[in-house]
Backbone bond lengths (Angstrom), bond angles and torsions (degrees), N, CA, C in turn:
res aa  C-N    CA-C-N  psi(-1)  N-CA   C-N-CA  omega(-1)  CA-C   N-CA-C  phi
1 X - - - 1.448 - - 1.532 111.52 -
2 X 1.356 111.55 -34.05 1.836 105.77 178.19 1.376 105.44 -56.67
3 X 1.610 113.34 -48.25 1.156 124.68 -155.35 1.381 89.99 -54.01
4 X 1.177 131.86 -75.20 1.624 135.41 168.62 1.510 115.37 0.83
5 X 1.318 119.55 -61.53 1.534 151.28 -143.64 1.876 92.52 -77.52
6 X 1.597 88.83 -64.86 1.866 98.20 -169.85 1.460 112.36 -78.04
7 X 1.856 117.49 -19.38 1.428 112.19 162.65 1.820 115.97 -59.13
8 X 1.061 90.53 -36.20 1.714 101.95 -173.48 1.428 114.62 -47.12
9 X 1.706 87.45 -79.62 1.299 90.99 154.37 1.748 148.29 -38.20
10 X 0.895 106.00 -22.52 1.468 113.69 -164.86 1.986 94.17 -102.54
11 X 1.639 114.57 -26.13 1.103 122.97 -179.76 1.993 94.03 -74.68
12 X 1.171 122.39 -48.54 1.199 138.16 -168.35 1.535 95.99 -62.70
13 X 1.582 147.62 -67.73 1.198 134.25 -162.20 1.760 99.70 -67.37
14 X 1.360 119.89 -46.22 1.607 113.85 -165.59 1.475 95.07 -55.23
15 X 1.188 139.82 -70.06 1.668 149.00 174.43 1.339 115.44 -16.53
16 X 1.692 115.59 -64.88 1.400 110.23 171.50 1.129 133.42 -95.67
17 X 1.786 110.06 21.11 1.689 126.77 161.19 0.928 108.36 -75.55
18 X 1.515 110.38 -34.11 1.490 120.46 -157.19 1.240 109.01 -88.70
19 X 1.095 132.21 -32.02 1.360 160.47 -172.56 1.750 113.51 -76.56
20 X 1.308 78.87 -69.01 2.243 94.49 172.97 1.400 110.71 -129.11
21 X 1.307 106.81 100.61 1.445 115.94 -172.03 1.285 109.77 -76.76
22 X 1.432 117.52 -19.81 1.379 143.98 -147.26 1.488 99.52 -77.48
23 X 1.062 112.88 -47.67 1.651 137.52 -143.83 1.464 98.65 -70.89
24 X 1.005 99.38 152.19 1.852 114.36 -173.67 1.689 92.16 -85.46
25 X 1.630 95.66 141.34 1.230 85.49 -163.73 1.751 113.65 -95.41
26 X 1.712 117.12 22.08 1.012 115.72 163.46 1.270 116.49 -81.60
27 X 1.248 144.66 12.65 1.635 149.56 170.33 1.613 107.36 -77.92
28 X 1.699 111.21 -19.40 1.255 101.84 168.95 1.855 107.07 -121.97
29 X 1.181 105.51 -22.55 1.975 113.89 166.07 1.010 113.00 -87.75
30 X 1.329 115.56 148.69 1.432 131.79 148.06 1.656 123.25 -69.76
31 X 1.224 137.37 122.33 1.752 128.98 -167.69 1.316 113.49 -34.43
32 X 1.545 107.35 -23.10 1.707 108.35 -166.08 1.699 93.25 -88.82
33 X 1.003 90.75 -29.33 2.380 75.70 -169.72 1.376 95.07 -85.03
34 X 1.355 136.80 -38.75 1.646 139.36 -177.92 2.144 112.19 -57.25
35 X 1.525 89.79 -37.75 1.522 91.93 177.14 1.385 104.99 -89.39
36 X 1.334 136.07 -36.93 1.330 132.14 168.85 1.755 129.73 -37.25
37 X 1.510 96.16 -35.22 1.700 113.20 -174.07 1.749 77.70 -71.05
38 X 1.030 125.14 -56.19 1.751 113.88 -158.02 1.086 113.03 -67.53
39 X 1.402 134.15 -28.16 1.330 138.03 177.29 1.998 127.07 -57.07
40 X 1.827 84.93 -20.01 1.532 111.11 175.91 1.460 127.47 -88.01
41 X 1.516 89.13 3.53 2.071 106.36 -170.16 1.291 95.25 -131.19
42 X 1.290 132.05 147.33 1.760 134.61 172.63 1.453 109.51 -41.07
43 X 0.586 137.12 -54.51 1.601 154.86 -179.15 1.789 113.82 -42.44
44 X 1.561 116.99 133.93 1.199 124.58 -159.57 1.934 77.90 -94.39
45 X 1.704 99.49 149.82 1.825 114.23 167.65 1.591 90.71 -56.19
46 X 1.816 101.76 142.36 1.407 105.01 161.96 1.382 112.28 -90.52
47 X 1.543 116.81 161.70 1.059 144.97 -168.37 1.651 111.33 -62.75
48 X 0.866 117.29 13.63 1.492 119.91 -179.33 1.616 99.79 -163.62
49 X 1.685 116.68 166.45 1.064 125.59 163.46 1.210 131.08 -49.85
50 X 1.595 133.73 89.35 1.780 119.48 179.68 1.650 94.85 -59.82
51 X 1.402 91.49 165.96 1.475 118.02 171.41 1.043 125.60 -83.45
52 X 1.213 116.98 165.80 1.690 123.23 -153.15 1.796 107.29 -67.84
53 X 1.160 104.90 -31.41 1.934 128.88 -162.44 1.197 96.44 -78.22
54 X 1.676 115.33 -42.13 1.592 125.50 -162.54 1.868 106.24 -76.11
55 X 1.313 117.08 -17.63 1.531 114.74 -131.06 1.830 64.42 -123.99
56 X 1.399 123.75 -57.95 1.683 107.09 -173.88 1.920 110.58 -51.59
57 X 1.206 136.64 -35.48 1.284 148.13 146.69 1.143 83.16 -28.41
58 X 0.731 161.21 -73.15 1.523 142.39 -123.75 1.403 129.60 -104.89
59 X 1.360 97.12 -48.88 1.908 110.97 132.55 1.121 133.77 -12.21
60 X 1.926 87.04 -64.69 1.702 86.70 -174.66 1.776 111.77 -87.51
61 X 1.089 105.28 -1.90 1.115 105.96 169.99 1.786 116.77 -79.63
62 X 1.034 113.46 -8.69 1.486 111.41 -168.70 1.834 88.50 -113.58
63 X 0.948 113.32 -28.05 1.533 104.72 166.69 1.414 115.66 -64.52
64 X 1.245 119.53 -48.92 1.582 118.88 173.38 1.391 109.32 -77.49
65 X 1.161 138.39 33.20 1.226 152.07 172.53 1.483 115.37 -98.51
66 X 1.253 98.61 -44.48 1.683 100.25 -172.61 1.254 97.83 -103.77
């Protein structure tokens, strides 16, 4: 059943990245998981909400990381 839960989800952010790139990407994060991805790259969280388009980049960048 998780498996269910985190496919969903994970089906749910690619869809409305893809969809509204535009979008701040706390409409689908919480501040703590959105600032967490940055804490994993040299780079301090910016001072405002990145966007939804900007923050999947970034993902995949930390996926091809490991």
């Amino acid at each position: 059943m998780i498996y269910l839960i985190i496919g969903w989800r994970i089906l749910h952010v690619v869809t409305t990245g893809q969809a509204c790139p535009n979008l701040p990407c706390d409409v689908v994060f919480d501040p703590e998981e959105w600032q967490a991805a940055w804490t994993e790259i040299p780079h301090k969280p910016p001072p405002q909400t990145p966007k939804l388009g900007h923050h999947r980049r970034l993902w995949r960048l930390l996926r091809q990381k490991k």
